[in-house]
NUPALO-744087 format. One record per residue (C-alpha): x, y, z; residue in one letter. Coordinates in steps of 0.05 Angstrom, whole numbers, padded with zeros to 5 digits, always signed. Example, Ala and Ser with C-alpha at 12.3 -4.5 7.8 and 13.67 -1.06 7.14 Angstrom:
<atoms>
+00246-00090+00156a
+00273-00021+00143s
</atoms>
This chain:
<atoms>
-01872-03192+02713x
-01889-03235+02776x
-01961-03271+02760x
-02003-03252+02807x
-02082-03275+02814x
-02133-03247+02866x
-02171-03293+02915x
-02207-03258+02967x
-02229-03305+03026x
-02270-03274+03077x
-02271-03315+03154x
-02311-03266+03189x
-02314-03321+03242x
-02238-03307+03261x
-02258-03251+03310x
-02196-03223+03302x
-02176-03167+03354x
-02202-03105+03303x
-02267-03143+03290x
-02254-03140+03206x
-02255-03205+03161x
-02187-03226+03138x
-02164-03222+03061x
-02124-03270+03029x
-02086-03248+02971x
-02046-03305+02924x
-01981-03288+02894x
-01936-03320+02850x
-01896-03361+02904x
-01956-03352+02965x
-02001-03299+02998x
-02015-03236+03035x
-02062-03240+03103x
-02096-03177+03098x
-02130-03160+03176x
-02148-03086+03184x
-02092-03044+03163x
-02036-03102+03172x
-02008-03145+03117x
-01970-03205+03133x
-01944-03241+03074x
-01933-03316+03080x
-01898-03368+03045x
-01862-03433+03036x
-01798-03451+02982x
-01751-03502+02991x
-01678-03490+02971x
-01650-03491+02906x
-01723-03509+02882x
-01764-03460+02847x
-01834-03453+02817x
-01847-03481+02752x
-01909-03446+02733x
-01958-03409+02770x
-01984-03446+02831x
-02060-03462+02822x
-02106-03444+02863x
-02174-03466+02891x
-02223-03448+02932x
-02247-03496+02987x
-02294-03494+03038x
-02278-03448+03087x
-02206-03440+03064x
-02165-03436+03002x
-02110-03477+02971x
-02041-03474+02932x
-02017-03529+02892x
-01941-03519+02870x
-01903-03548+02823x
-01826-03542+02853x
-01763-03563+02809x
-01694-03555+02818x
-01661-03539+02743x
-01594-03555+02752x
-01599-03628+02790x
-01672-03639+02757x
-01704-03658+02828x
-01788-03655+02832x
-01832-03638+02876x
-01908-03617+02891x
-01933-03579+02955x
-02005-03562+02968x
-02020-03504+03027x
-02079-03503+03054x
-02103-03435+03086x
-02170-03432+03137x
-02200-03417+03192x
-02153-03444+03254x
-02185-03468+03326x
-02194-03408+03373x
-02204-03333+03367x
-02164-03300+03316x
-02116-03355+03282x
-02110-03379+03211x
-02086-03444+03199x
-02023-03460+03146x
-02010-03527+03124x
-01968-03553+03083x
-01955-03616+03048x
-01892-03639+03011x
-01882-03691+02964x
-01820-03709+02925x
-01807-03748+02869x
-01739-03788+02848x
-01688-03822+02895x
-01697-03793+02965x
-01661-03724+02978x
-01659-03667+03032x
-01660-03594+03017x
-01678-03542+03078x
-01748-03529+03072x
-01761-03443+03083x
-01834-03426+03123x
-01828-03350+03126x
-01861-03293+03145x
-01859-03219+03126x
-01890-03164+03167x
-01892-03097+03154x
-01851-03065+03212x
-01876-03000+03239x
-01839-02947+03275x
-01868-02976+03343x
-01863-03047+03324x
-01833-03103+03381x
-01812-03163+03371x
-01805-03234+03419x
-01789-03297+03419x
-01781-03351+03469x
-01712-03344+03473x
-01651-03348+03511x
-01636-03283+03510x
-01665-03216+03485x
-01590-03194+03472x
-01535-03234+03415x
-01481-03255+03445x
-01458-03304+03385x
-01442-03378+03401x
-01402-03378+03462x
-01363-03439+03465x
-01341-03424+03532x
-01409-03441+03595x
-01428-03370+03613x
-01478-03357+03671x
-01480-03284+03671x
-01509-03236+03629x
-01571-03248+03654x
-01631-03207+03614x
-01708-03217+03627x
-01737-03257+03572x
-01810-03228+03581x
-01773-03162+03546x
-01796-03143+03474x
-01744-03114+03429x
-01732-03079+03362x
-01736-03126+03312x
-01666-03151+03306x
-01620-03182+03256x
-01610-03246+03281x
-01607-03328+03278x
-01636-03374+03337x
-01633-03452+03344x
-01690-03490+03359x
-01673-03525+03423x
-01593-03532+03410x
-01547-03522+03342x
-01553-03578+03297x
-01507-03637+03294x
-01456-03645+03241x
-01395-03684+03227x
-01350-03622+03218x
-01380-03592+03285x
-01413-03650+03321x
-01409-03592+03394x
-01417-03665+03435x
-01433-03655+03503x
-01466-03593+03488x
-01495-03546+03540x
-01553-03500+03527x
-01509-03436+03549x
-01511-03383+03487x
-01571-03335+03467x
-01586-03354+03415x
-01638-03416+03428x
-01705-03415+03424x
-01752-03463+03462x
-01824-03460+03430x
-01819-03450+03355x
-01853-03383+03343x
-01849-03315+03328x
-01883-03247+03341x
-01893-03169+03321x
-01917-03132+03361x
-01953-03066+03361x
-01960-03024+03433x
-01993-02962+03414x
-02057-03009+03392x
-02045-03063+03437x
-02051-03120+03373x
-01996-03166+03357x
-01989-03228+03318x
-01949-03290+03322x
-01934-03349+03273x
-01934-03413+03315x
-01910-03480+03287x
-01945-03546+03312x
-01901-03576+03365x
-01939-03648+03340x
-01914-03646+03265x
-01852-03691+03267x
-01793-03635+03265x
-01717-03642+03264x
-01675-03594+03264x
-01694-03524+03254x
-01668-03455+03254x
-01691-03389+03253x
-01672-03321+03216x
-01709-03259+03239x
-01688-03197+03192x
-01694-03124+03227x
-01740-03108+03160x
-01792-03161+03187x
-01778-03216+03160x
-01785-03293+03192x
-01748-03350+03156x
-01759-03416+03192x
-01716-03473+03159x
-01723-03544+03176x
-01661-03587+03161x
-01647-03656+03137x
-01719-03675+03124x
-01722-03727+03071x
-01756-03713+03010x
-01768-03761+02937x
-01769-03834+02948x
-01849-03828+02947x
-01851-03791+03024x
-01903-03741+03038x
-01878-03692+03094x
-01929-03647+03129x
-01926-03596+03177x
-01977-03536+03203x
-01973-03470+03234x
-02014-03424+03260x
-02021-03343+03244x
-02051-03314+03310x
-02070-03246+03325x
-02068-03218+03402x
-02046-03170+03449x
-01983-03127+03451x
-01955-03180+03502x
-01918-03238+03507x
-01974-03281+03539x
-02004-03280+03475x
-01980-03332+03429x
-01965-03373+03505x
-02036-03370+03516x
-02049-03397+03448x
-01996-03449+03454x
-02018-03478+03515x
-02091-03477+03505x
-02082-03507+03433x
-02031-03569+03458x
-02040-03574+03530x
-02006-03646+03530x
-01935-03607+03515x
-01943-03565+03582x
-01995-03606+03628x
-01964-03660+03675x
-02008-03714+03674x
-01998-03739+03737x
-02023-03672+03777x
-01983-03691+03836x
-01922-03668+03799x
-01933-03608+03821x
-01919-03630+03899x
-01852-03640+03878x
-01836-03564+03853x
-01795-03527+03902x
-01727-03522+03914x
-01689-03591+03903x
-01628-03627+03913x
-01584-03675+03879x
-01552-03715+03932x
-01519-03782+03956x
-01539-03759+04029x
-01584-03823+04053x
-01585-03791+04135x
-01637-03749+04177x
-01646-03676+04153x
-01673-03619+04186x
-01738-03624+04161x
-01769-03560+04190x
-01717-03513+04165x
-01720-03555+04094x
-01795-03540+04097x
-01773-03462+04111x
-01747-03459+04045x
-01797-03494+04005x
-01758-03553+04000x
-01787-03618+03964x
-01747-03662+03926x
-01682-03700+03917x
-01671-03728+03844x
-01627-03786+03886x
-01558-03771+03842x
-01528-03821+03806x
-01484-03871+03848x
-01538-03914+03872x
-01520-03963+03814x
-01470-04006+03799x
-01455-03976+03733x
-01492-03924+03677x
-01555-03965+03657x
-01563-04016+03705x
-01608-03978+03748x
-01638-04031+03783x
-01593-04094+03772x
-01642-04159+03769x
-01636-04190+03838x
-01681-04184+03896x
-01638-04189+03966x
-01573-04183+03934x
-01526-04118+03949x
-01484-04089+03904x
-01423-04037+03898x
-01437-03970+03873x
-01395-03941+03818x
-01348-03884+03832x
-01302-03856+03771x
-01280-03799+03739x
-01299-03770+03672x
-01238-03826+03636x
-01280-03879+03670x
-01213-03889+03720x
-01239-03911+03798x
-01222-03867+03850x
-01208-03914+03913x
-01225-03860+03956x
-01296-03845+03922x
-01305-03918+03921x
-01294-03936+03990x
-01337-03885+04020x
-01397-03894+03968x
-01406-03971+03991x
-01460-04019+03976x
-01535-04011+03973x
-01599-04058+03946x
-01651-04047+03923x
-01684-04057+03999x
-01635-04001+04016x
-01664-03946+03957x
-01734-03967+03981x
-01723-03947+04051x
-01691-03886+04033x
-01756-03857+03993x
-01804-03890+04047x
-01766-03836+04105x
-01763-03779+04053x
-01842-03789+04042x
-01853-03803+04117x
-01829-03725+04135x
-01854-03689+04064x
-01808-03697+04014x
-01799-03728+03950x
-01753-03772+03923x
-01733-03778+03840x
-01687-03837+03822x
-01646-03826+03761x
-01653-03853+03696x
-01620-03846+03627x
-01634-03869+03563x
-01570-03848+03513x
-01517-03871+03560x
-01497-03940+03580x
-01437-03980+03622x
-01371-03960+03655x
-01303-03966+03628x
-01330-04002+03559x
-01274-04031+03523x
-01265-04022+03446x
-01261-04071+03395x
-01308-04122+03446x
-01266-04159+03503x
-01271-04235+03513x
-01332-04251+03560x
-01316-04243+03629x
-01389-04287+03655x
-01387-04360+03653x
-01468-04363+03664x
-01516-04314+03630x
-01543-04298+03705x
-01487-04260+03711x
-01472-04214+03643x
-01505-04150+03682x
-01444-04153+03736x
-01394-04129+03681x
-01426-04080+03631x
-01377-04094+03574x
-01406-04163+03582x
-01481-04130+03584x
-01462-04085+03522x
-01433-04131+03476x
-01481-04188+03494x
-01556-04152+03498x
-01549-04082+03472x
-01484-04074+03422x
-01535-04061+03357x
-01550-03999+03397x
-01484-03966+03393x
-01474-03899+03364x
-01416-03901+03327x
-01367-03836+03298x
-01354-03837+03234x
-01289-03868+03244x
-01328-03927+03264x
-01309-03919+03340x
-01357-03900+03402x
-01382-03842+03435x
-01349-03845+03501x
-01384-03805+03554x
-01372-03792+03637x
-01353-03862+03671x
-01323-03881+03595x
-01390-03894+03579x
-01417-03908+03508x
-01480-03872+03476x
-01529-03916+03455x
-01595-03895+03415x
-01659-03913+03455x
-01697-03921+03384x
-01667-03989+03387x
-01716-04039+03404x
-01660-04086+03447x
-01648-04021+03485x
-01729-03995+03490x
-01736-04065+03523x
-01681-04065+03574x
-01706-03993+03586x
-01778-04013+03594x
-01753-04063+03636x
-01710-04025+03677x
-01783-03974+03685x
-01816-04032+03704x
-01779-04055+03764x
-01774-03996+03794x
-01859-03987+03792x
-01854-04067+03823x
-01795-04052+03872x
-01782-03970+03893x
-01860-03956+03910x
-01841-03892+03950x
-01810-03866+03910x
-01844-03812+03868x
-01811-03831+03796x
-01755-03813+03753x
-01715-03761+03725x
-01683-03777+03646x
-01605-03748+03650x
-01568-03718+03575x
-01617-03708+03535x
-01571-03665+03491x
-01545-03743+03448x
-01615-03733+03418x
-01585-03688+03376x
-01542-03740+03341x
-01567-03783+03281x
-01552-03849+03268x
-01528-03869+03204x
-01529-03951+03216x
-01608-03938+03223x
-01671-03909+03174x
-01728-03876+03213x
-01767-03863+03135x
-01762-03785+03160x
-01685-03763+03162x
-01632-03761+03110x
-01564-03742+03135x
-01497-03739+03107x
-01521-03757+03041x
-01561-03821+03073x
-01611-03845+03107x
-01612-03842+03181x
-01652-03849+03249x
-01656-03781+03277x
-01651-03793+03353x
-01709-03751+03370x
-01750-03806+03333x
-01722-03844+03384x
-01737-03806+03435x
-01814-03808+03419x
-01813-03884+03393x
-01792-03901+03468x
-01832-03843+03508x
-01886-03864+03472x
-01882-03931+03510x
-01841-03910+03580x
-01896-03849+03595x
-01957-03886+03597x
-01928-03936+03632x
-01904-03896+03699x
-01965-03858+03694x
-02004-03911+03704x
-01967-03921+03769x
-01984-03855+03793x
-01907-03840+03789x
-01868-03773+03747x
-01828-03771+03702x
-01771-03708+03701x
-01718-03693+03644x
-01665-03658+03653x
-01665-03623+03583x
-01604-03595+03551x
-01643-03596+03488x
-01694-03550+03495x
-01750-03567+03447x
-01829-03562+03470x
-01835-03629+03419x
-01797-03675+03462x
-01844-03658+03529x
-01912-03683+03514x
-01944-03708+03571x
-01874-03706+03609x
-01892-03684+03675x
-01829-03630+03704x
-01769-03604+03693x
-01695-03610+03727x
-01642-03569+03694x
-01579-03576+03709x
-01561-03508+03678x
-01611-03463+03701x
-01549-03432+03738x
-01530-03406+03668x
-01578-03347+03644x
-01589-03380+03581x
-01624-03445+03601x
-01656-03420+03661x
-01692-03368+03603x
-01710-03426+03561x
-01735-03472+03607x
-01788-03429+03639x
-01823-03420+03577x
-01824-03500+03577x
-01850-03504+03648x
-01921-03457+03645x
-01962-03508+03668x
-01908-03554+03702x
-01854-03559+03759x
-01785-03537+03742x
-01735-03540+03790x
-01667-03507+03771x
-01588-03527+03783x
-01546-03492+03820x
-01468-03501+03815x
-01444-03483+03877x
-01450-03413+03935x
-01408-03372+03879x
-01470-03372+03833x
-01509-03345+03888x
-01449-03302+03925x
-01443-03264+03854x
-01508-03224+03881x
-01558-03252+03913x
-01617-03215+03905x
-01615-03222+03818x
-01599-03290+03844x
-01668-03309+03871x
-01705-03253+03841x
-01695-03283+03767x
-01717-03349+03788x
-01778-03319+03829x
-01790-03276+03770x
-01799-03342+03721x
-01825-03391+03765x
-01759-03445+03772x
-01747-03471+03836x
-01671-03464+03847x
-01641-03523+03885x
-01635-03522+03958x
-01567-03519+03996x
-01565-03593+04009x
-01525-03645+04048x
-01482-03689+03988x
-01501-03649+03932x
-01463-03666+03876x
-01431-03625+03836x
-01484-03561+03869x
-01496-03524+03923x
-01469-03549+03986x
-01494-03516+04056x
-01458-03457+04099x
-01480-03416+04144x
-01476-03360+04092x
-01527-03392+04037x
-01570-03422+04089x
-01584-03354+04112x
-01599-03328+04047x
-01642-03381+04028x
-01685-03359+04091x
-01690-03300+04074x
-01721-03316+04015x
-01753-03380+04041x
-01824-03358+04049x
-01824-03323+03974x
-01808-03393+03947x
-01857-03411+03991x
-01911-03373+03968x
-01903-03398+03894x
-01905-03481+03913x
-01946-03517+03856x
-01948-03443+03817x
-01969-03436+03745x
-01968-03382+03695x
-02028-03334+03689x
-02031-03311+03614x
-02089-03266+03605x
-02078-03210+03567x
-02027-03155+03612x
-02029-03202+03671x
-01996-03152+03715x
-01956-03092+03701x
-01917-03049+03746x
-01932-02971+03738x
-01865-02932+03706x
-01819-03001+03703x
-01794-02982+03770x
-01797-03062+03775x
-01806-03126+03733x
-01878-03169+03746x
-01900-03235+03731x
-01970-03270+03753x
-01976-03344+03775x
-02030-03384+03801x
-02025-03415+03863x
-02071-03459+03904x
-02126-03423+03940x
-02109-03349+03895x
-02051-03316+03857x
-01982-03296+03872x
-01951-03234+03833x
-01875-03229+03833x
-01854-03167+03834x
-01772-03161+03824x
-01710-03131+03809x
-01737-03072+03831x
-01663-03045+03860x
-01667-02989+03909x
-01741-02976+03898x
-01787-02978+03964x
-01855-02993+03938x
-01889-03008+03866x
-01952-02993+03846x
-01977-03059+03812x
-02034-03070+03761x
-02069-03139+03768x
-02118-03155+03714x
-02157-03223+03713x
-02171-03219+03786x
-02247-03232+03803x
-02293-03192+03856x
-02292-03213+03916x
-02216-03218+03939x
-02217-03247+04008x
-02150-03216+04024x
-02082-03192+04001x
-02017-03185+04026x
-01938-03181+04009x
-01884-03221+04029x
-01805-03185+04026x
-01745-03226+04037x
-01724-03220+04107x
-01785-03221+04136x
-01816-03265+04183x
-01892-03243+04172x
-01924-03217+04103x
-01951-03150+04114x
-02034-03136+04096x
-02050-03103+04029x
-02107-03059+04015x
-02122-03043+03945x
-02103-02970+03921x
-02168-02966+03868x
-02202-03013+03820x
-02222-03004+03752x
-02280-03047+03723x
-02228-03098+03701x
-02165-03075+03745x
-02138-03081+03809x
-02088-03032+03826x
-02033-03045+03893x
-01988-03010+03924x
-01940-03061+03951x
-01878-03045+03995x
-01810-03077+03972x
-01753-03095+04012x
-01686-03108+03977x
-01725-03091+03912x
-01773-03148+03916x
-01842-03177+03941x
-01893-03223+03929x
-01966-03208+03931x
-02015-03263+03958x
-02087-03256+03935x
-02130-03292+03963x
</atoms>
């Protein structure tokens, strides 16, 4: 019989959304959260461990504690873990850590946080996924199939990734693209329950030092969260938190709580960032532009693509007057004579000018940046030097490589590189020869490109690698110690952010991975698959309270249809790139796309420097005839109100919204005025609209 011992806790100070004190029950392996009439049972196990007597437990100020005593009988492995249970920070949360430490010679086992809840005939479920709908691991890039993610579902039988699929040896998915539905952006979870507007979420800490994790959600109501290749024994004491969080029946609940509870993981910190959200471009094009008919479609920024250097790395090569060739190759790292001619030389006088005449009529400028990839055409075993003086090692980048930064290599397991576009290498920017070129490279362009607005970080999907010639004290791959690449990633951020903030200038990622943990205090977004349902999805639940501004491939994506074109982006608050002169690899202009991107110019207009509202029910459109979402803009609010199809009107319920309004009115696509809005009726917390759509859309201003 399963030893079970009662510990009641009361934390009337909760406030939880039926006003009743919270029980905690102990069980044999953890407990059961008691609120009202819902029971939640909690717990933690690591694999192939198991309880070797009853866990103890004690009563502590204000919360309540587990002490387990975890062994594994067949390999003889050791291990305590303590959980603390009490009262969490805001209304209606209880806080879960737990603390893990293992005894022995280090070791890795997944480590299970899971949740039970008792589903309900009416009970919902959400996530901040990719998709509400499996559709398996494509291996193929997929860009239809688009579903809203603000949907609730059933609760399904299904596993999601945190960020991107782990890396292995037998399946390393290099160069991976965040195009399948099953990814999850903001590790959390929650039930919901309509027909008494409550629901409640389990949250993990995006500042606990995570891995890899998945996620297994069982239609029965069951949570399993299972963090990989953390390293246990060896002395090491792992920790990590959640939160259980009662709210609403909506989605904005547990994003409320998330972004109130860590606002350095959604907040730019330099608030100018949001200037630079509308649509974009990635282009060569250094010439005049039509600036009024840019401004028409909310244009703002150009993340200045790649070619201004004269190879992967070398950003800003360290001369002062002197020019230099651009690089132009294919994906083998082979030199088209073509691209090369026509791409030329610039300087460093030349990039400076170009952002001084983007700021002078409005716009922004991003140079790019990367800090996993490094050189052009990199030879393998090292080449003799090809520099007789050390002044010049950065004008051949197998001579930079081998000479400054070769202990940063990642290396296969065959002992060979990771060869990337340009036959560049990956390199791990946890290195600290590679932090300090980086830091260097930062540096000179605060000192030498002051127009320009910042930077934008390129392929962030390498972080997923670890590598095995390193120890970060946290990961233990392949039977070893390792340095986990995100480690990297926040060793060097750590150092790069503060640094460019302090110059007033952004920094952008463009995030294959898509983790909330690798964006604190990083100030936007630019995703180069937001053409792709998938990673569009993903990355506006990583942009509430920042710029995102969204890749598109080329005028197919948008010729497919449209109006679900710009009505999904509209919808969740990405910025899709502009139809630009020498975008690369993206949308090019025609007469065709420019006029559909008038159409919907002043829409996009109407959400520039936009963020989420997340009270409770926001806004809801009466009988689905449409979908809604509520943003923030300066001066008032702007409600999206899409996908609508044939419908003519919606009747739209804003809640949030403050006596007096000044004004209201709607915007369609096509139009060339918005058209005034009275209110239909207001309840004591409601404002209720009718607002006319064209083409199945609108936005309403209130002012």
């Amino acid at each position: 019989m399963a030893y079970v011992r009662r510990c009641i806790l009361f934390l009337a100070a909760l406030c939880l959304s039926n006003a009743q004190p919270v029980q905690i029950t102990t069980t044999a392996h953890g407990v059961i959260v008691t609120a009202g009439q819902k029971q939640i049972e909690l717990s933690t196990e690591i694999e192939r461990l198991a309880d070797s007597q009853p866990p103890r437990t004690r009563r502590q100020s204000g919360g309540l504690e587990l002490t387990h005593t975890l062994i594994d009988k067949t390999s003889g492995r050791r291990c305590s873990m303590v959980e603390r249970f009490s009262k969490g920070s805001g209304a209606g949360s209880v806080r879960w850590e737990v603390q893990i430490q293992g005894e022995g010679a280090p070791w890795s086992s997944p480590i299970h946080t899971k949740i039970r809840y008792h589903v309900g005939a009416h009970t919902r479920f959400w996530t901040a996924w990719s998709s509400p709908q499996d559709d398996g691991e494509p291996e193929q890039v997929r860009r239809g199939n688009w579903i809203n993610p603000l949907t609730t579902i059933a609760v399904p039988d299904r596993r999601f990734y945190y960020g991107a699929p782990y890396f292995t040896l037998a399946k390393p998915r290099i160069g991976f693209s965040p195009t399948s539905g099953n990814l999850i952006s903001l590790p959390l979870v929650s039930f919901l329950e309509p027909d008494q507007d409550t629901g409640t979420s389990l949250i993990f800490s995006p500042a606990d030092p995570l891995l890899d994790m998945t996620l297994d959600v069982g239609s029965k109501g069951s949570a399993d969260f299972a963090q990989h290749f953390q390293r246990l024994g060896a002395g090491r004491s792992l920790h990590f938190s959640m939160d259980l969080v009662e709210h609403e029946a909506d989605w904005r609940g547990p994003l409320r709580w998330m972004v109130e509870k860590y606002p350095s993981y959604f907040q730019p910190v330099v608030q100018t960032a949001h200037k630079l959200g509308g649509t974009s471009a990635y282009s060569t094009f250094e010439g005049p532009v039509d600036a009024p008919k840019f401004r028409d479609i909310a244009f703002r920024t150009n993340w200045k693509a790649s070619f201004d250097f004269p190879y992967m790395g070398m950003f800003l090569p360290p001369v002062i007057s002197e020019s230099w060739t651009r690089f132009a190759g294919d994906s083998d790292g082979k030199v088209d004579p073509a691209n090369q001619a026509s791409r030329g030389h610039t300087s460093i006088a030349a990039m400076a000018d170009y952002s001084a005449r983007m700021r002078n009529v409005g716009f922004y400028v991003l140079n790019y940046f990367n800090v996993t990839e490094f050189g052009a055409h990199i030879a393998f075993p090292q080449p003799p030097r090809a520099a007789s003086r050390d002044a010049d090692l950065w004008k051949d980048p197998n001579d930079w490589l081998y000479q400054r930064l070769s202990a940063a290599l990642l290396l296969t397991p065959e002992g060979r590189p990771y060869y990337t576009w340009g036959k560049a290498v990956a390199l791990d920017c946890g290195e600290p020869s590679y932090q300090k070129f980086l830091l260097e490279q930062a540096r000179r362009h605060i000192e030498q490109l002051p127009q320009s607005s910042g930077i934008c970080i390129d392929r962030m999907d390498w972080l997923r690698l670890y590598n095995q010639k390193r120890d970060d004290g946290q990961s233990w791959f392949n039977n070893g110690p390792a340095r986990s690449l995100y480690n990297s990633w926040h060793t060097l951020m750590a150092k790069l952010l503060p640094m460019m903030h302090a110059a007033g200038k952004v920094v952008f990622v463009n995030n294959h991975v898509k983790r909330i943990d690798l964006l604190e205090n990083v100030d936007g977004l630019f995703d180069e698959f937001a053409s792709h349902a998938a990673s569009l999805n993903t990355t506006a639940f990583l942009a509430l309270k920042r710029p995102a501004l969204g890749w598109v491939n080329d005028e197919q994506v948008v010729r497919e249809n449209p109006d679900a074109f710009f009505q999904r982006f509209l919808l969740l608050g990405v910025f899709p790139m502009a139809p630009f002169p020498g975008n690369d690899h993206s949308l090019l202009p025609s007469a065709w796309v420019d006029k559909e991107y008038l159409a919907y110019g002043p829409l996009l207009k109407a959400l520039e420097e936009r963020t989420w509202v997340l009270t409770p029910h926001a806004a809801e459109v009466e009988n689905n005839v449409a979908q809604a979402n509520m943003f923030s803009v300066p001066g008032g609010f702007a409600i999206v109100i899409a996908l609508g199809g044939s419908a003519s009107s919606a009747r739209v319920t804003v809640r949030g919204v403050h006596n007096p309004v000044a004004a209201m009115d709607a915007w369609t696509p096509g139009s060339t005025h918005p058209v005034a809005i009275r209110q239909t009726a207001r309840g004591a917390r409601d404002l209720i609209v009718d607002v006319p759509l064209k083409r199945g859309c609108a936005i309403l201003r209130i002012k």
